[in-house]
BALUM-691240 format. One record per residue: residue number from 1; residue in one letter; chain; x, y, z of N, C-alpha, C, CB in turn. Coordinates in steps of 0.02 Angstrom, whole numbers. Last residue first. Glycine has a CB too. Layout:
REM residues N
NUM, A, A, X, Y, Z, X, Y, Z, X, Y, Z, X, Y, Z
...
***
This chain:
REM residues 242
242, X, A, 4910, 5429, 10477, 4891, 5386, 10414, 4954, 5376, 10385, 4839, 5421, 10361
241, X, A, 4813, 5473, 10632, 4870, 5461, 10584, 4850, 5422, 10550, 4932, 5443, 10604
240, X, A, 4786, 5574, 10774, 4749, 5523, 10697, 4803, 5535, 10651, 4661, 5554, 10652
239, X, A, 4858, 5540, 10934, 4824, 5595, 10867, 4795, 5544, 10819, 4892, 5650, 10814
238, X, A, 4833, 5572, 11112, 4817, 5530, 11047, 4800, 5561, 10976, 4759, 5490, 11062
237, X, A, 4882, 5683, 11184, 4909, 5633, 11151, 4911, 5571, 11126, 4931, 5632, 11165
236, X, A, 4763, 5752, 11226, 4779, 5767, 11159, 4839, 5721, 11127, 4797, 5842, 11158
235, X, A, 4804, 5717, 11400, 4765, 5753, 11351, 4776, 5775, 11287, 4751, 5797, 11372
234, X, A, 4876, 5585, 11429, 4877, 5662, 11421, 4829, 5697, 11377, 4940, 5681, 11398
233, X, A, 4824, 5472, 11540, 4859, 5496, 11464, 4835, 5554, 11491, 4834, 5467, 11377
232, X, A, 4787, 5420, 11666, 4848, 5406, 11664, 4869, 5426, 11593, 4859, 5338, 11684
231, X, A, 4667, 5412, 11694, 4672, 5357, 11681, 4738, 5334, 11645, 4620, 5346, 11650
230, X, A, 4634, 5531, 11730, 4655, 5496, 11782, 4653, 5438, 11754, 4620, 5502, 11841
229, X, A, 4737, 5650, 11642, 4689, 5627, 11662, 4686, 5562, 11711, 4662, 5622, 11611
228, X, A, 4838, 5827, 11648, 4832, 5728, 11672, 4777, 5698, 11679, 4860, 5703, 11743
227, X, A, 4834, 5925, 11513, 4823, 5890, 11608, 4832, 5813, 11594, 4720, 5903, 11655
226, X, A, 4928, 6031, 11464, 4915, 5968, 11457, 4902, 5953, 11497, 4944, 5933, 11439
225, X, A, 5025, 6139, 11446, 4955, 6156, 11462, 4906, 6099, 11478, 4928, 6194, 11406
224, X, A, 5157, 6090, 11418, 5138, 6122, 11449, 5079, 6124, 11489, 5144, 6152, 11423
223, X, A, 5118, 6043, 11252, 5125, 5995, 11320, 5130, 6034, 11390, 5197, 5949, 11314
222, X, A, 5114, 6192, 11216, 5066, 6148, 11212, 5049, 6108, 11265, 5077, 6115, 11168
221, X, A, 5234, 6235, 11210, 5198, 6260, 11230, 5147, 6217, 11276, 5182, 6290, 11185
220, X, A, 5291, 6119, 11130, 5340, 6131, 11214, 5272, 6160, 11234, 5429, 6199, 11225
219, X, A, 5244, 6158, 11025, 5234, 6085, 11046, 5244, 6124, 11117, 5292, 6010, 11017
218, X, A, 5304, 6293, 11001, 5213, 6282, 11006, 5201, 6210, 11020, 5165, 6301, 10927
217, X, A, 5419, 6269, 10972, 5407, 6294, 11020, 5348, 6292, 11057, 5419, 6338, 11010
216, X, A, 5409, 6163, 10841, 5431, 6142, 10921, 5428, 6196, 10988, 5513, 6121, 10916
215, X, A, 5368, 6290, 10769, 5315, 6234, 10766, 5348, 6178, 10849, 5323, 6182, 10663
214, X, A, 5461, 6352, 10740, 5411, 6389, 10779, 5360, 6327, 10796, 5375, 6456, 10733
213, X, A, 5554, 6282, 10692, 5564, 6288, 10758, 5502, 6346, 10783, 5647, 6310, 10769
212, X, A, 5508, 6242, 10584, 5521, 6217, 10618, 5518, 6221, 10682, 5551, 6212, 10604
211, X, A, 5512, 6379, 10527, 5429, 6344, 10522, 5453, 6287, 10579, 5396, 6302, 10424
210, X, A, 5658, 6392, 10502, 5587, 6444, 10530, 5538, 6423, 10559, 5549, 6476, 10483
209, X, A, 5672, 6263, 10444, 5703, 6278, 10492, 5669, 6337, 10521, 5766, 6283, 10475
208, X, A, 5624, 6296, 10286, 5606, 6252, 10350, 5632, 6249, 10403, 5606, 6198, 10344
207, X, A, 5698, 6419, 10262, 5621, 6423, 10278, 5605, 6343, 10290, 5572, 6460, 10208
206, X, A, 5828, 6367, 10266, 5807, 6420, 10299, 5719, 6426, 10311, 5837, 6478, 10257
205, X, A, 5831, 6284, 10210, 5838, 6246, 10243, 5820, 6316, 10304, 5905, 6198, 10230
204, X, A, 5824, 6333, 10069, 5748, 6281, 10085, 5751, 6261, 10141, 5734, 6210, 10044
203, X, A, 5922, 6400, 10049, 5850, 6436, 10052, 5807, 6394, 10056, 5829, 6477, 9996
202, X, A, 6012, 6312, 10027, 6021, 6367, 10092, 5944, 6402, 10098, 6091, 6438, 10071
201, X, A, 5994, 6240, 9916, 5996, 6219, 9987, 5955, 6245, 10049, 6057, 6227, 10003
200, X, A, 5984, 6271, 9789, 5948, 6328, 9827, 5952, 6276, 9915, 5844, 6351, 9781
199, X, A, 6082, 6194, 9733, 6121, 6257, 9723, 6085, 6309, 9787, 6110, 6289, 9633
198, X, A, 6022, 6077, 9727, 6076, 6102, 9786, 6110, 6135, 9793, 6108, 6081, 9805
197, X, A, 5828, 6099, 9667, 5917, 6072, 9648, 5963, 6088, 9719, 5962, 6133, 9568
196, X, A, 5711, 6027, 9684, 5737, 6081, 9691, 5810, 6057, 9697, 5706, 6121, 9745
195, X, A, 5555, 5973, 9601, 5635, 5948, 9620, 5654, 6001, 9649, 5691, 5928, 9560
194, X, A, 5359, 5952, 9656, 5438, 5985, 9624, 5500, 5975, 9627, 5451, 6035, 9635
193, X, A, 5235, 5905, 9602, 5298, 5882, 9668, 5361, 5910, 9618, 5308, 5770, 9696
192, X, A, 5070, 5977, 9633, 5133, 5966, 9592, 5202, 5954, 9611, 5139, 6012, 9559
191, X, A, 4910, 5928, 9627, 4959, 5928, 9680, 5029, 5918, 9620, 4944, 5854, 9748
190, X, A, 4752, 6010, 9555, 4825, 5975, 9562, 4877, 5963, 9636, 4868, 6020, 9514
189, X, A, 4584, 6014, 9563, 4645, 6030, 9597, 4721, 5989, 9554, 4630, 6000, 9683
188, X, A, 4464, 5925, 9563, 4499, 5969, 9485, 4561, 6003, 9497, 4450, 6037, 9452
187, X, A, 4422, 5853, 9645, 4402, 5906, 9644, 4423, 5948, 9592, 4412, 5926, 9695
186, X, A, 4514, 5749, 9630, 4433, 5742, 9628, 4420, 5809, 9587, 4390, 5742, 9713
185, X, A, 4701, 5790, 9564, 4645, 5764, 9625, 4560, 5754, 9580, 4639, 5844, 9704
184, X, A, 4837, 5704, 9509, 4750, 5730, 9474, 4710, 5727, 9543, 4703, 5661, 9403
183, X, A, 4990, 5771, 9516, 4917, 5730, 9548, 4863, 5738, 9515, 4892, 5750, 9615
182, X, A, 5136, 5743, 9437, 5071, 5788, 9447, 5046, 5743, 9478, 5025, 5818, 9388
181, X, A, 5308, 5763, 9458, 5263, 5736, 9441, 5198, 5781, 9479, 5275, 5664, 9456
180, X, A, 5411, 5846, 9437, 5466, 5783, 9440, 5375, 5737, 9425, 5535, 5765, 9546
179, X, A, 5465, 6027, 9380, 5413, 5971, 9393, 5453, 5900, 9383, 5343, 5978, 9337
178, X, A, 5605, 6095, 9483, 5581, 6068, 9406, 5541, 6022, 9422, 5636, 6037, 9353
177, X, A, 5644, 6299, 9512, 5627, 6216, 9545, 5595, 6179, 9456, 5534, 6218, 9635
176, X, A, 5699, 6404, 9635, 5690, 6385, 9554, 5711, 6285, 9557, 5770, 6449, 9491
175, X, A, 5661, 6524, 9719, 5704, 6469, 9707, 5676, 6436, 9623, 5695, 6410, 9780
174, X, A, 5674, 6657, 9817, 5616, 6635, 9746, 5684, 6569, 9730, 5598, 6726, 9652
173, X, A, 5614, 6770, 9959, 5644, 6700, 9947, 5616, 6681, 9866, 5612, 6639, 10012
172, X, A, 5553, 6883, 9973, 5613, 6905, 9971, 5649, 6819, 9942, 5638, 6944, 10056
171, X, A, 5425, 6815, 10021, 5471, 6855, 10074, 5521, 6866, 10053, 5488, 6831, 10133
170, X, A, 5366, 6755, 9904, 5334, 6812, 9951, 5375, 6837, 10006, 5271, 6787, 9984
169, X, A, 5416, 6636, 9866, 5389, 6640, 9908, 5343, 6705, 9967, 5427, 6612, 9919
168, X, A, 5429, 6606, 9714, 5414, 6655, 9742, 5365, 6634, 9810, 5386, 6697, 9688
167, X, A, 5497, 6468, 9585, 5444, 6480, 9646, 5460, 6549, 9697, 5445, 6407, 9697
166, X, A, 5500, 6451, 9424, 5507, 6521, 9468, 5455, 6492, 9539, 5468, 6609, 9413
165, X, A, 5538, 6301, 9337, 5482, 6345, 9375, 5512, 6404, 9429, 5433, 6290, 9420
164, X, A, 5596, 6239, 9187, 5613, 6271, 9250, 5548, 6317, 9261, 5688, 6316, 9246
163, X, A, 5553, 6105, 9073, 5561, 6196, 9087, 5568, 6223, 9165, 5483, 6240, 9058
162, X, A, 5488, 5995, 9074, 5561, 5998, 9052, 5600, 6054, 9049, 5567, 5977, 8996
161, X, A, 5380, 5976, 9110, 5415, 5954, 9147, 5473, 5979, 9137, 5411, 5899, 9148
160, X, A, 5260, 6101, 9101, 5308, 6082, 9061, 5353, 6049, 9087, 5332, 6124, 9032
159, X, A, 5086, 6149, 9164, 5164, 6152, 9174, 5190, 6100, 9114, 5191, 6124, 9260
158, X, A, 4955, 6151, 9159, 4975, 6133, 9097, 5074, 6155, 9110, 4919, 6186, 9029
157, X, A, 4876, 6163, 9257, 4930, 6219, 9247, 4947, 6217, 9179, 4996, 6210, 9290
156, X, A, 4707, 6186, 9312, 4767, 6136, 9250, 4790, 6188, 9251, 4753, 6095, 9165
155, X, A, 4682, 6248, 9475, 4671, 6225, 9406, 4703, 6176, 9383, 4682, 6266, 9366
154, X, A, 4728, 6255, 9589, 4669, 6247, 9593, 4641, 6217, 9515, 4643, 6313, 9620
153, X, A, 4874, 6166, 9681, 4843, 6224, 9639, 4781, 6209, 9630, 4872, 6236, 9574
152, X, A, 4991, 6134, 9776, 4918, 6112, 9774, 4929, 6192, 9735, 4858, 6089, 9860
151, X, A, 5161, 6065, 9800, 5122, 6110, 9794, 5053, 6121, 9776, 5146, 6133, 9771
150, X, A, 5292, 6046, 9875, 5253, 6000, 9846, 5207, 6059, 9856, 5242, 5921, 9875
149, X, A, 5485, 6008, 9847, 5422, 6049, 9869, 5374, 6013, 9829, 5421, 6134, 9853
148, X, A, 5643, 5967, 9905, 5568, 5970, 9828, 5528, 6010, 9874, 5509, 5874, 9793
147, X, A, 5754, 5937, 9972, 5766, 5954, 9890, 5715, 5958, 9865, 5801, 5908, 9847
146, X, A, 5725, 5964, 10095, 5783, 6010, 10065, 5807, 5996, 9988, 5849, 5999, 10111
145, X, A, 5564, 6007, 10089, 5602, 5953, 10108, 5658, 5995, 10071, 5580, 5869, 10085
144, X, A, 5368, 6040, 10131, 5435, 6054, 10101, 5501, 6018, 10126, 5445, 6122, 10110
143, X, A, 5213, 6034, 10076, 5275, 5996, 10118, 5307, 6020, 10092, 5294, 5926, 10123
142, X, A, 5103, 6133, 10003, 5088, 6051, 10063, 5137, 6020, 10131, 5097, 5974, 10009
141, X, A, 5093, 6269, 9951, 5142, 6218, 9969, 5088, 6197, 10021, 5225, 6242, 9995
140, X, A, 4975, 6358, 9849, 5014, 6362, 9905, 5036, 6272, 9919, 4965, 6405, 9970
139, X, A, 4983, 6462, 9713, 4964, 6403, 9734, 4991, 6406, 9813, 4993, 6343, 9686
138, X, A, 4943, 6550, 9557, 4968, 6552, 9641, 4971, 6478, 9641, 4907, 6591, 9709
137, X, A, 5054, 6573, 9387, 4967, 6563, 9430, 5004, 6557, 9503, 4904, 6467, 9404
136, X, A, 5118, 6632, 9245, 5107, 6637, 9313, 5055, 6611, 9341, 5107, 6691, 9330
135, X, A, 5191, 6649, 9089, 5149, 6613, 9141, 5138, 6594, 9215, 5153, 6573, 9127
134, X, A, 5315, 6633, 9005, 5271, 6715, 9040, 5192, 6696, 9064, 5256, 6792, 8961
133, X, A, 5397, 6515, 9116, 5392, 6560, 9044, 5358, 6640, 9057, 5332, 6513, 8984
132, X, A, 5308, 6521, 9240, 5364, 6470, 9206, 5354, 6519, 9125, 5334, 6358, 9204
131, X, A, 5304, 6542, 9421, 5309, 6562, 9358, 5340, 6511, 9311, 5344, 6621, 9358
130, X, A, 5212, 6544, 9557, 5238, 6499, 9527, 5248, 6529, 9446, 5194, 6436, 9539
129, X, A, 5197, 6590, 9714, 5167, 6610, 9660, 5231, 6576, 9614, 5149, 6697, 9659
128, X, A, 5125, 6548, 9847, 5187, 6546, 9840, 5172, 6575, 9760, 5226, 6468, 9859
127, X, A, 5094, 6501, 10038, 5081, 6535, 9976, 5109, 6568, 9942, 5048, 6563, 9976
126, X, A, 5142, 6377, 10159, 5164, 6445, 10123, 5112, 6452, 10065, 5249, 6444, 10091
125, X, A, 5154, 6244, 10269, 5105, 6275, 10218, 5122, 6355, 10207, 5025, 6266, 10246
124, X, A, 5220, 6114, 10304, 5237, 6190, 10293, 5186, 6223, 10250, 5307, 6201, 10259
123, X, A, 5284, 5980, 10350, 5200, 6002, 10344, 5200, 6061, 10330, 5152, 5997, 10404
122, X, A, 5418, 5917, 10272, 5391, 5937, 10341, 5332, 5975, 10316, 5444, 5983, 10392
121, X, A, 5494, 5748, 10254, 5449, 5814, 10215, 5425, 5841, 10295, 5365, 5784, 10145
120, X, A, 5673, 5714, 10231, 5613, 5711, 10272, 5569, 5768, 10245, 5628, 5718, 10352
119, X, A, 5750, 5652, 10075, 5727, 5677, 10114, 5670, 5689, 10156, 5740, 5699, 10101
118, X, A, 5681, 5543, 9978, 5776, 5549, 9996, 5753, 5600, 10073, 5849, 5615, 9907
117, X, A, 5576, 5430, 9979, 5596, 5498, 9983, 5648, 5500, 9995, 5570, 5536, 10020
116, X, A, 5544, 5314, 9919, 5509, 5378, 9880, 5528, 5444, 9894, 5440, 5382, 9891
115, X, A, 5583, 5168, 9945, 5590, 5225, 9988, 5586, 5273, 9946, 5648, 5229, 10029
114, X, A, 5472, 4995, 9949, 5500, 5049, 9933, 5516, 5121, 9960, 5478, 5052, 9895
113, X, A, 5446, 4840, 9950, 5450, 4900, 9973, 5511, 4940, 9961, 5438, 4895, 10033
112, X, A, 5348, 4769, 9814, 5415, 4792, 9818, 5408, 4841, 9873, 5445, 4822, 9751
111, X, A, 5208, 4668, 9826, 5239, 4716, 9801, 5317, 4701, 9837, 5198, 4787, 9817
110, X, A, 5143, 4496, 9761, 5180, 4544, 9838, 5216, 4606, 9799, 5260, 4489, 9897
109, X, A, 5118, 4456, 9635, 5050, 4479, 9715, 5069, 4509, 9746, 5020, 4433, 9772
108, X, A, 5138, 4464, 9481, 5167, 4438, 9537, 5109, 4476, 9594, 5256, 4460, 9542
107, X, A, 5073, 4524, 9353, 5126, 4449, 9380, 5122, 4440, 9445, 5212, 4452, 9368
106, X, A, 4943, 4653, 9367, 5015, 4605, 9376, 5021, 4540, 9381, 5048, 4617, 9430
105, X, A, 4815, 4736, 9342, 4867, 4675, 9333, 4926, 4675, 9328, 4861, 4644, 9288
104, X, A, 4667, 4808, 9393, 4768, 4814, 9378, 4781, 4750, 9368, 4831, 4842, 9451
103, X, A, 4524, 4852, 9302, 4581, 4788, 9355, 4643, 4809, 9325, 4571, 4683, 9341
102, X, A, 4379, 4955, 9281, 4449, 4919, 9270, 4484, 4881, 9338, 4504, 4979, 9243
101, X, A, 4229, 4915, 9228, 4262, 4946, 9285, 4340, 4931, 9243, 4244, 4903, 9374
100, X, A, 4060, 4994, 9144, 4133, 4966, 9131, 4168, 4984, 9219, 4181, 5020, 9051
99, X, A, 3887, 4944, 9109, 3955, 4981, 9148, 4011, 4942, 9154, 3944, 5003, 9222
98, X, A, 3797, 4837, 9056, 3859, 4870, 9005, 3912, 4939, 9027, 3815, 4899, 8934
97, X, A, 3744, 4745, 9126, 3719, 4827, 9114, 3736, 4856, 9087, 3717, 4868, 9146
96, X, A, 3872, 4666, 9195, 3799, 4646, 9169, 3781, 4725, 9174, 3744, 4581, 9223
95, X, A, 4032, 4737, 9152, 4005, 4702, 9193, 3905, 4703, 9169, 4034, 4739, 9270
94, X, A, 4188, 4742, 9052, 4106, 4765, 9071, 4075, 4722, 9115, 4053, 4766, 9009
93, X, A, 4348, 4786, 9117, 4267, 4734, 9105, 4234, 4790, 9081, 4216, 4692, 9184
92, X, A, 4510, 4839, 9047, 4446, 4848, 9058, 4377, 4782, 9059, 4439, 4894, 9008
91, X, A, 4670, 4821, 9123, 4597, 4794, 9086, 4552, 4828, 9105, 4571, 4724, 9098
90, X, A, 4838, 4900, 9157, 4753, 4908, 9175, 4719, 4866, 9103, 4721, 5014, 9179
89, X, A, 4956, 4810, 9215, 4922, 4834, 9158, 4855, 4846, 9175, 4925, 4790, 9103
88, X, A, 5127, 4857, 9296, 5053, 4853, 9284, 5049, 4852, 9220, 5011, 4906, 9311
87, X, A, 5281, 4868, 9306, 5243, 4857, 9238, 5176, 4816, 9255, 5293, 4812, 9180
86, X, A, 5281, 4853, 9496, 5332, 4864, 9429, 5293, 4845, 9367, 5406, 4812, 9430
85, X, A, 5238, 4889, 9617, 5219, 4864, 9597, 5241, 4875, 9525, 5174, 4865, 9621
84, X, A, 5277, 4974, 9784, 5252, 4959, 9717, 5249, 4903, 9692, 5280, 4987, 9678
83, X, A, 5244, 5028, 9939, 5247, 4978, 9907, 5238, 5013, 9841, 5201, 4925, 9929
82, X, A, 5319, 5108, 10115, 5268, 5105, 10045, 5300, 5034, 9989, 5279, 5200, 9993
81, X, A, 5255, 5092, 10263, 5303, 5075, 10212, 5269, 5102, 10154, 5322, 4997, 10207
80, X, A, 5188, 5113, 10396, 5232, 5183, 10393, 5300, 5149, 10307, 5291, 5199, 10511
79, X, A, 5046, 5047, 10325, 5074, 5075, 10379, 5126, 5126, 10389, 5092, 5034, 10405
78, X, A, 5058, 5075, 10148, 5032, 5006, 10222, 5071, 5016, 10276, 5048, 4911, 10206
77, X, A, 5039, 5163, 10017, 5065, 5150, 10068, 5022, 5098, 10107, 5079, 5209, 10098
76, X, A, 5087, 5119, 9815, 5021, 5130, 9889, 5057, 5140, 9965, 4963, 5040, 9901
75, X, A, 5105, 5127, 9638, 5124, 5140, 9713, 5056, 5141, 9773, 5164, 5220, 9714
74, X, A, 5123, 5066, 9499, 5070, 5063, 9554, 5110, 5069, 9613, 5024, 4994, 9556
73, X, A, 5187, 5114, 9348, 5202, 5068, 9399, 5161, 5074, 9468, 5274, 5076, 9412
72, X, A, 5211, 5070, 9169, 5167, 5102, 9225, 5165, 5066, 9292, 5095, 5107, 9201
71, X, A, 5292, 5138, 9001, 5284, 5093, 9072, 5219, 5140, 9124, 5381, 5091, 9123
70, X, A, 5214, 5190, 8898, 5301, 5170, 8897, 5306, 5127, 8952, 5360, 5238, 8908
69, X, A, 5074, 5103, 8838, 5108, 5149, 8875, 5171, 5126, 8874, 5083, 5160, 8941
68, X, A, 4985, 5071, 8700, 5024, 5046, 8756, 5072, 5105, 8793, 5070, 4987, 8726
67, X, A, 4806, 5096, 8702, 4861, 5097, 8687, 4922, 5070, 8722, 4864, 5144, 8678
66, X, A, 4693, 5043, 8775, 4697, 5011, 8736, 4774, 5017, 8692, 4639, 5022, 8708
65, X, A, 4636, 5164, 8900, 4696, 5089, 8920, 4704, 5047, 8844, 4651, 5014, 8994
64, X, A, 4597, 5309, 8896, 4603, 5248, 8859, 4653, 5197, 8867, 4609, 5263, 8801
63, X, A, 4509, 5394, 9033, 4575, 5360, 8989, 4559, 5287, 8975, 4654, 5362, 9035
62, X, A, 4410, 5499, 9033, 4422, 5427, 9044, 4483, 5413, 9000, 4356, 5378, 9025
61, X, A, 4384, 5672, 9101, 4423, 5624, 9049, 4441, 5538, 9075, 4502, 5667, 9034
60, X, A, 4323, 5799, 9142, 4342, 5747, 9194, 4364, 5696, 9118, 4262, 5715, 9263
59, X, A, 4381, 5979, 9104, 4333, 5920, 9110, 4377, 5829, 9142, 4298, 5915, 9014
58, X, A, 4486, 6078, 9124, 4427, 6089, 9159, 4383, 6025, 9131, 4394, 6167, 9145
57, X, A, 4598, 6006, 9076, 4571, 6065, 9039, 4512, 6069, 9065, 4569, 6062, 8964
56, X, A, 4560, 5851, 9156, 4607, 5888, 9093, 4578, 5924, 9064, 4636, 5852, 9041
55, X, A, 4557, 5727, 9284, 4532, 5804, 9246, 4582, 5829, 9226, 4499, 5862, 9287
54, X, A, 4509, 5562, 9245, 4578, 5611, 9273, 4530, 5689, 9258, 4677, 5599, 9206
53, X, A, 4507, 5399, 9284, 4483, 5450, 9250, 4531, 5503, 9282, 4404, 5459, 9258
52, X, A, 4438, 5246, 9264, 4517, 5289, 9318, 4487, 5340, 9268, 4634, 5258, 9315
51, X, A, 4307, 5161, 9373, 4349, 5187, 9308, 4386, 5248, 9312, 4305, 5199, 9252
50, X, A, 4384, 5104, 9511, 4333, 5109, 9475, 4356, 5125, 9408, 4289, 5152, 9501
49, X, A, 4457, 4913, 9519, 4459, 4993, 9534, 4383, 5034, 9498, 4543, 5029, 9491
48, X, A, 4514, 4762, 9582, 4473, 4793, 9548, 4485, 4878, 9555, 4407, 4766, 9570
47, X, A, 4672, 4678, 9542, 4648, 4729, 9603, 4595, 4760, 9557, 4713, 4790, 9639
46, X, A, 4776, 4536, 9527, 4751, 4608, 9510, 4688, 4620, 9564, 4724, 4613, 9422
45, X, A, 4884, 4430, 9479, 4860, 4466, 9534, 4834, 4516, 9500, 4907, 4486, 9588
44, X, A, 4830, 4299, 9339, 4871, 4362, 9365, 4862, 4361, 9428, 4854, 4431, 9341
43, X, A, 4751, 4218, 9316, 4802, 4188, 9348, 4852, 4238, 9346, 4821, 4124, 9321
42, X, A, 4617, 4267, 9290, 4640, 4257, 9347, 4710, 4234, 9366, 4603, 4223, 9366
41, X, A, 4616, 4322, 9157, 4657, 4363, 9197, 4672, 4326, 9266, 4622, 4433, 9208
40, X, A, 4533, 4229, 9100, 4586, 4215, 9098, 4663, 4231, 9136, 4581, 4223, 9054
39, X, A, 4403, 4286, 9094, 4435, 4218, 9157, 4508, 4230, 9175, 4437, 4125, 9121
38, X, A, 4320, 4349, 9043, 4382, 4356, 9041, 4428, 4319, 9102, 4388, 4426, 9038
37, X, A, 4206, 4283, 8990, 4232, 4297, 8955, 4302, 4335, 8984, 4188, 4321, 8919
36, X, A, 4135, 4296, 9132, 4165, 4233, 9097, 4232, 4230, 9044, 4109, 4207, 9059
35, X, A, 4187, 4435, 9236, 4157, 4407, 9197, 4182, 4339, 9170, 4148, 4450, 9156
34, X, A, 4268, 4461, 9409, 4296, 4450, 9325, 4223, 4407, 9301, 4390, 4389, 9313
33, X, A, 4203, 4573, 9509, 4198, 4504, 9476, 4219, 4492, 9424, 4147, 4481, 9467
32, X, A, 4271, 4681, 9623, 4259, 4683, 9572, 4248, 4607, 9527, 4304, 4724, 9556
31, X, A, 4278, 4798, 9752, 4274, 4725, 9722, 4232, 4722, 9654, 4238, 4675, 9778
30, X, A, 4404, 4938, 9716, 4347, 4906, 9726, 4343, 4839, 9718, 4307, 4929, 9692
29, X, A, 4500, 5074, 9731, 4503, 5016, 9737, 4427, 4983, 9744, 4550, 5006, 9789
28, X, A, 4548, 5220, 9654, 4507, 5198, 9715, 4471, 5128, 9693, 4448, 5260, 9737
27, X, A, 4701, 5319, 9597, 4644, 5247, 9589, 4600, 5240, 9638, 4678, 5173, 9589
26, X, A, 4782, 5449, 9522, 4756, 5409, 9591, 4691, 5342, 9575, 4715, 5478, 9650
25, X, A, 4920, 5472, 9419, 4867, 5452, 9418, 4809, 5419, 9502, 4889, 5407, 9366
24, X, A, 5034, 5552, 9382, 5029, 5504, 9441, 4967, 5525, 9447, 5079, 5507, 9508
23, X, A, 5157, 5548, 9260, 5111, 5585, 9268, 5085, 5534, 9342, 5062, 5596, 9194
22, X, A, 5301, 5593, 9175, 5280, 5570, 9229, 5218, 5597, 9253, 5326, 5576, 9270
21, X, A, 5437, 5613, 9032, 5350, 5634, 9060, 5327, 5584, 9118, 5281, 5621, 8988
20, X, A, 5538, 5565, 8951, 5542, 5593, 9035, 5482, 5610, 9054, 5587, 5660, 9051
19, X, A, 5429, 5404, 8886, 5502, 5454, 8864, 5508, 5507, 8927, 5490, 5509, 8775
18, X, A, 5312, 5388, 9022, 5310, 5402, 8960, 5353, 5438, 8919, 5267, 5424, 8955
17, X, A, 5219, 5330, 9149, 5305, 5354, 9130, 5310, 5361, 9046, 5373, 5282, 9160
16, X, A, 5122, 5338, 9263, 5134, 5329, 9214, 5182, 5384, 9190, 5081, 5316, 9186
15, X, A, 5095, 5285, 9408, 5135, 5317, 9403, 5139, 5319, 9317, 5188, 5294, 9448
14, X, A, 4961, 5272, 9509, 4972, 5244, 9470, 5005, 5298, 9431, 4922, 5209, 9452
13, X, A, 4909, 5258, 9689, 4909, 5300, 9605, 4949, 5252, 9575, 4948, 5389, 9592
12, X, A, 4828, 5213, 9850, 4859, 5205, 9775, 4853, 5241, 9717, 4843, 5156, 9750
11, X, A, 4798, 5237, 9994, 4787, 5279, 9939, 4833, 5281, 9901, 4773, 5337, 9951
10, X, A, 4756, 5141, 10084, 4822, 5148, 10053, 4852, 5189, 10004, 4832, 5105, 10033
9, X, A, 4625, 5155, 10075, 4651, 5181, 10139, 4729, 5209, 10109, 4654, 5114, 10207
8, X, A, 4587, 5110, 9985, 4582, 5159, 9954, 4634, 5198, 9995, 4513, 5182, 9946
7, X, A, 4667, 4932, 9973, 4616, 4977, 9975, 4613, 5061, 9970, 4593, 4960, 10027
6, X, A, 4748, 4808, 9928, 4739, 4869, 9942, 4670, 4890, 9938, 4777, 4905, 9906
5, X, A, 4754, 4658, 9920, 4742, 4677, 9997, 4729, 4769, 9971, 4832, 4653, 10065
4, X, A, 4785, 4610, 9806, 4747, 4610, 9821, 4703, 4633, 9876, 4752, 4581, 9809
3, X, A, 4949, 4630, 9818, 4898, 4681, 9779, 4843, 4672, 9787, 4898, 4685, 9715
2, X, A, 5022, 4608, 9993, 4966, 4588, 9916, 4940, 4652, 9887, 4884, 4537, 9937
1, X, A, 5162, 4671, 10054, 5091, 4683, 10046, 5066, 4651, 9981, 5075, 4759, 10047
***
């Protein structure tokens, strides 16, 4: 895939790595005109965006691209692959009016495909209460997989990568898991992707395997009930995918 080809569809972030700190930044892609005064970028690849911004501590925050980061690497998906893109640099324009956008840059045009997951994620939604120190807030799970979890909160947790998290599932199940990276959503939300070690196997394979197989019974159900239309599909077996 070109870097020039993404779009929002591909819904790109931007992975910044900093000594073990990992933070994953989302971008939304735009066209964008390099001004005179910065020509020069053309003989990069790069990709317009708007201005990347993040929420921190209940306000929305522009980041400063003028320092240097430890590294930063641009992930996206394109069909069922994913791609990166190894030591980006975000520029800033201004453009006529004195609004600012930014451009990724890279060397090179064609990403790297890439495999992000060791394990399969399955759609599991639980509500789960998350401790770390003498700090507690809720949240509830996105996906779960036999080594991470992934989890949506409503605030800034201000989690600690480097400190162990208490996850409490509410049934007797509490595993203990380590931030690996954050989301900044829109809305001020987080999404937090957790490690889970192979000591708690047995307890991740148990509550997906639950959810599992209630979820293939309710397929079987399902198709069941399914008519035939006369143009030869089944009713409902076209889904929307991404």
């Amino acid at each position: 895939m070109r870097l020039s080809e993404i779009t929002s569809a591909n819904k790109p972030y931007i992975r910044i790595t900093k000594g073990r700190k990992k933070v994953d930044v989302p971008i939304y892609p735009k066209v964008v005109i390099l001004p005179p005064n910065r020509a020069g970028l053309k003989r990069y690849a790069f990709v317009g965006c708007e201005n990347i911004k993040v929420h921190f501590k209940g306000k929305i925050v522009r980041l400063n691209w003028s320092f240097n980061h430890n590294r930063m690497t641009l992930y996206c998906t394109g069909g069922h692959k994913a791609y990166s893109w190894s030591n980006v640099k975000v520029a800033t324009i201004t453009r006529p009016g004195g609004k600012k956008d930014n451009i990724i840059v890279c060397k090179r045009e064609y990403g790297d495909e890439t495999e992000r997951r060791r394990h399969k994620r399955y759609p599991i939604v639980k509500n789960v209460t998350i401790t770390q120190g003498s700090t507690s807030f809720r949240g509830s799970t996105v996906d779960l997989s036999y080594g991470g979890v992934g989890i949506t909160v409503k605030r800034n947790t201000n989690v600690v990568p480097s400190e162990p998290l208490s996850i409490d599932f509410g049934d007797s199940t509490t595993i203990i898991g380590r931030l690996v990276r954050t989301v900044f959503k829109e809305d001020g939300s987080q999404l937090l992707g957790c490690f889970v070690s192979k000591k708690y196997k047995y307890e991740m394979m148990t509550l997906i395997n639950h959810d599992a197989a209630f979820f293939a019974e309710a397929g079987e159900k399902k198709e069941k009930e399914q008519k035939d239309t006369d143009k030869g599909w089944y009713e409902g077996q076209i889904k929307r995918w991404h």
